[in-house]
Structure formats: C-alpha cells, structure tokens
N, C-alpha and C positions, 0 to 999 in steps of 0.2 A: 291743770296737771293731767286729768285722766282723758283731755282731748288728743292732750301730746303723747301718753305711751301709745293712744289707739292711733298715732302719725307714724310713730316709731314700728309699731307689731305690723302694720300694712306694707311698708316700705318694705320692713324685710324682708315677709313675706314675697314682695314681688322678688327683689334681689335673689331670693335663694331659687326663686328656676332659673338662674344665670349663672355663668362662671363669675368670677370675682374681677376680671380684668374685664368683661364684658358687658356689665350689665348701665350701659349707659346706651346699652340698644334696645331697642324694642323686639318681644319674641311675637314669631304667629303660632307654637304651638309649645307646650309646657316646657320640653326639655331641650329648646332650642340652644346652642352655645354651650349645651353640655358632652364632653368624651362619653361614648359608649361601646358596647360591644356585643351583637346579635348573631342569633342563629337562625337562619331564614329554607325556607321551602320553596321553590321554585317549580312549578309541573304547566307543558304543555301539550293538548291532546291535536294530534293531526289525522284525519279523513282522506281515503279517496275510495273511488270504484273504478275497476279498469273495463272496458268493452274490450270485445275481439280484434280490436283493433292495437290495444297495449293504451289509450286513452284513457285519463280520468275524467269519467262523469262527476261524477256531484258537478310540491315544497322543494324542493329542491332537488335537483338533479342528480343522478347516484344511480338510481332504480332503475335496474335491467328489465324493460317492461315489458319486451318478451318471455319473461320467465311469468310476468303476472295477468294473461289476457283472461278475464272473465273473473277476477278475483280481487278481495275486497284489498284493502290494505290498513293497520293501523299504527303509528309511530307514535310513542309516549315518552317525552321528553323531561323527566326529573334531576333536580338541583338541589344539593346542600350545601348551603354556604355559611361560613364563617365570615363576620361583617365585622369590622374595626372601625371606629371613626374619630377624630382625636384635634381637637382647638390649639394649635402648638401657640398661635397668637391670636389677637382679637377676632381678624375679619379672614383669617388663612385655616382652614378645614381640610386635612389627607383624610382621606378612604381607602381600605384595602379589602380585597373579597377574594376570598379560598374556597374555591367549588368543589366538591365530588358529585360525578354525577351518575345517573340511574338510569339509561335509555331502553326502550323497547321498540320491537317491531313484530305486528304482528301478523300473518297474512291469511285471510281467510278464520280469524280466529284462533290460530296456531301460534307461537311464539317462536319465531325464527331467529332473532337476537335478543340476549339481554345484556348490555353492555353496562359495565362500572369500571370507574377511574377518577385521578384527580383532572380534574380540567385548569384551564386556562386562569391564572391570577390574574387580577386585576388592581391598579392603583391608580387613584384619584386625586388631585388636589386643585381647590378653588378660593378662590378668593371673593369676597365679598365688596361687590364697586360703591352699593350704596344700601343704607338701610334708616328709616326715620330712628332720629335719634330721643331719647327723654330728656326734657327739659320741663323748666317752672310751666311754661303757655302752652306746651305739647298734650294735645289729645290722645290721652295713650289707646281711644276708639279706633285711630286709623293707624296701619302701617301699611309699609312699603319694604319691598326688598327688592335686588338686583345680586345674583351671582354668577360669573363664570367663569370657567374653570377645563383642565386637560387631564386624559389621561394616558397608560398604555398598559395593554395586554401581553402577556407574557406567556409563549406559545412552552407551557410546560404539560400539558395533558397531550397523550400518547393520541397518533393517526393512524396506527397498524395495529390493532387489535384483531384478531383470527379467532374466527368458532367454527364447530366443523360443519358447517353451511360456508364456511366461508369469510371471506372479508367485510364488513360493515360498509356500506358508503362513510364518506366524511362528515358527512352530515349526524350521524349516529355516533361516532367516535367522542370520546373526550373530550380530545382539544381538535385544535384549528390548524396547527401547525405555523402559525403566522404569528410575528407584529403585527401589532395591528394597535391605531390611535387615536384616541375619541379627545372631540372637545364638547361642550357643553355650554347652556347658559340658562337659568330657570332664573320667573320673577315671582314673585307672592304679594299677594295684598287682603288686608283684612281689615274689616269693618265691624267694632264690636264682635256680636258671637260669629259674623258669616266673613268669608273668604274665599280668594280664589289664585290659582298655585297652576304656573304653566312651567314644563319639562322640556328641552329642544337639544339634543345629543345627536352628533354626528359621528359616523364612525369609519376612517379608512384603513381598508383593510391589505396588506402585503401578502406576496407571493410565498408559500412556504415550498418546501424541500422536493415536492411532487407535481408545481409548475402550477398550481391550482390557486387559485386566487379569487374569494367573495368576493361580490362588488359592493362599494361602501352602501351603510345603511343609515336612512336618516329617521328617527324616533321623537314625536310631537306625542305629550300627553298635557291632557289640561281637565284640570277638577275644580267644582265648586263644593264648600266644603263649610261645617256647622262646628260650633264648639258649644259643648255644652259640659258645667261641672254639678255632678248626681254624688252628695254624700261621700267629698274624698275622691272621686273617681272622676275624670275628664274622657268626655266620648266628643270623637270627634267623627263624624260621618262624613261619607265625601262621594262624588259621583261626574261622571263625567266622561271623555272620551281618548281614546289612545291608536297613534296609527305608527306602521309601519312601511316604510318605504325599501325599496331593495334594486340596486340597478343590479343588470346583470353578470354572473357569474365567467371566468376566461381560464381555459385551460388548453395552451399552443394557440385557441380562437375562442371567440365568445360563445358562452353558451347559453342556444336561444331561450331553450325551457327553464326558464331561471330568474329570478329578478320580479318585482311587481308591488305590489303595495295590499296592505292587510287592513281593516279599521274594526277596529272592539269599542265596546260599549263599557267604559267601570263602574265598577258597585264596589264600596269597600270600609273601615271602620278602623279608626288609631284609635285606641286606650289606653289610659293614664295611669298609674297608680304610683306615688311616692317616687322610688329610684326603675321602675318597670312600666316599661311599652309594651303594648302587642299590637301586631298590624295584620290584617288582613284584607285581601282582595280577590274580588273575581272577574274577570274582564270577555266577554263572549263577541264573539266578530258579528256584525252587521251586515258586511261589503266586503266583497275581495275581488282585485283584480292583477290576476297573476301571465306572467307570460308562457306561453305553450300551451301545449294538452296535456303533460304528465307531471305537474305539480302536484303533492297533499295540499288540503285546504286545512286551516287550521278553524278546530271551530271553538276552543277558549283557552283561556291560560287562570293558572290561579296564582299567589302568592301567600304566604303567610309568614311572620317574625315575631319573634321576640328578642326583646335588647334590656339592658342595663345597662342603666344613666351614672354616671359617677362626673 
C-alpha cells in the first residue's frame, strides 16, 4: 500500500509541470506546456571610431559620416517588452511581444539622441511536429523535440521622431515601418540532467512608406545546457553560440554599407521556482564580418526576464 501512494505522489508530481491536456509529452525544462506571461529587458551596446576619412576603425547605415570624421560614436539599443504565451491546444503555442523602446546615441561621449516609443508588435504561432511521448517502456532520461512555426510584425512603432539635432536614422527609431515575416524551426534534446536546444528564425522584411527596406536576416542560436534541482529551486545553466546574418539593406538601390554577419559567444541561467522563471543572458561577439567601412560593430547584447507560469 505505501509503495502505491509513493506511485501515486510521483506521478503527480510529474503531471502538475504540465497542462492537464498535455502531459502525455515529455518536458526539457519545468514549465514547459505551461501559459505564461513575462516582462523582459532587452539592451544592445554598438562601437565605432571614425578616421578623417568618415571610416570606422575598430551597423547600419543612417550615419551622415561627414558630420563624424575623427569621432568616436556609441548607439545603445534598450527594449521592454511584454511576453505572452498561451497553449490554446496540446502541440499549438501563440506568442505575442509589446516593446517600448529606450535608444541612445552618443558621439564623442555626448548624447545626441535619446529616443523612446512603442515599437513594433510581434506575434508568433507554432506548432509542435514531434516530441517523445510517455509511455510504460519510455525512458523518461531521453527526449526529443521538433517545432516550427510563423510569425508577423506589425509596423506600429513611429519612423519620424525629431529632436533638435534633428531626425534619428531608422535604425534609432522605434519601429521599422514595415511587415515584415519570420518563420522559424527549433529542436531540443535532453539526456537526463544535460541537453541541448538549437534556434533557426528567418526573417523577410517589406518595403515601408520611405522606400527603405532591411534585408531579410537569418538568426542561428544553439546552447548546451545543465539542469540541476538545489532545495525547491531548478537552475538551469546554458552556454553556447548565437550568430547573425543580414543581407543587404535597398533604398531606390542597394545599399553597400549594410548587411553582413555578427557571431556572439552565450553565457546565461533559467531559474525555477513554483509558478516563477527568471532568465538571464549575456552574449559578447567574437567575429564580425560587416559590409563597408561605416558600420557600428556590436560588441554585446544582454537579456533578462521574468514570467509567470499559470
């Protein structure tokens, strides 16, 4: 009798990190198949130095670089977003993300813009093609996943914002002014405490109202990652690499100084508790290979969140 309640108290244990329709899947990480709702931070720091020439020694195109010959440049890039994500059915997952954003530019040290606004919405929905399932013979040591999925961006953050320096590049602005349409495909697999979790988003971007048009960008992240549960609490550590690609930028013609590919190194830490996640990352570039002379070089990006699981 008291083999079978300690059959029972494990079981549901497992059940209750799952939704009630779902738990004949296998999770890689606590609150997997659970709705949540997070508040996340987003900041990226951009470099250059310009010679007499308007050339950067050590991002994108905008920067009148005759205004900047002999001068340093710095563009800081912050994001607050509202994260929604919501199991309407077993294997079907929407996301939706509400950004306000924070941007700076600094030249020489100066503060030439600080731009804030809402930026560009975002909504996501994927579906799940394959995930090992639980059964009697099932190793619940190994899982597997497969998901892919589309979404679209919604050009609702402003492109004409004015300070009395003047206009922002687009790049600095809120939004993008564009549709613009990602699709995606990430796999996961885990082995006991270790695992390992790849990210592949593609993103084509439309013309908006100024004839300007990003060129689509493709985003490759893949982490190796640890789970460990300390008294209650689930850490999960993870590390690994993250690249960016970018063809180049068209406005009436292509533009050359534009476009090129970024690669960052991650470091970063998901944490467990009850109905509460925290996430944190730092990702610092190793490699870059940008097109032109008058690109910023980006030399890291951070992340941080917090959600609630329901």
């Amino acid at each position: 009798m008291k083999k079978a309640i300690l059959i029972l108290l494990i079981i549901r244990s497992f059940v209750a990190y799952s939704c009630d329709n779902c738990n004949v899947y296998l999770n890689i990480s606590p609150n997997d198949y659970r709705n949540s709702f997070g508040v996340y931070h987003h900041s990226r720091f951009m470099y250059g130095k310009y010679n007499d020439l308007g050339q950067v020694l050590l991002k994108h195109g905008g920067i009148e670089t005759s205004q900047l010959l002999n001068k340093e440049v710095i563009d800081i890039y912050k994001t607050y977003e509202l994260r929604g994500t919501f199991y309407l059915k077993d294997r079907w997952k929407t996301m939706f993300t509400l950004p306000m954003v924070d941007n700076t530019e600094k030249i020489d040290g100066l503060a030439k813009y600080r731009i804030k606004g809402m930026g560009d919405p975002l909504l996501i929905q994927t579906y799940q093609l394959y995930n090992t399932k639980q059964t009697s013979d099932t190793a619940q040591n190994v899982t597997h996943r497969v998901t892919m999925g589309g979404g679209i961006k919604f050009p609702l953050g402003s492109i004409s914002k004015s300070y009395a320096f003047g206009t922002p590049n687009l790049d600095l602005q809120p939004g993008s002014g564009s549709w613009d349409f990602l699709f995606l495909t990430t796999y996961a697999f885990r082995y006991k405490s270790l695992g390992f979790s790849t990210n592949l988003n593609v993103k084509f971007n439309t013309y908006n109202q100024e004839n300007f048009r990003y060129g689509n960008t493709l985003n490759l992240n893949a982490n190796l990652f640890y789970i460990k549960d300390i008294k209650g609490f689930v850490l999960m550590p993870f590390v690994g690499t993250y690249i960016e690609q970018f063809e180049k930028d068209y406005e009436y013609s292509i533009i050359n100084d534009s476009g090129g590919a970024t690669f960052f190194g991650n470091i970063g830490l998901k944490l467990y508790k009850d109905n509460w996640s925290l996430n944190a990352q730092y990702q610092h570039v190793y490699a870059t290979q940008l097109n032109g002379d008058t690109q910023l070089f980006t030399i890291y990006r951070t992340s941080v969140g917090l959600n609630y699981n329901f």
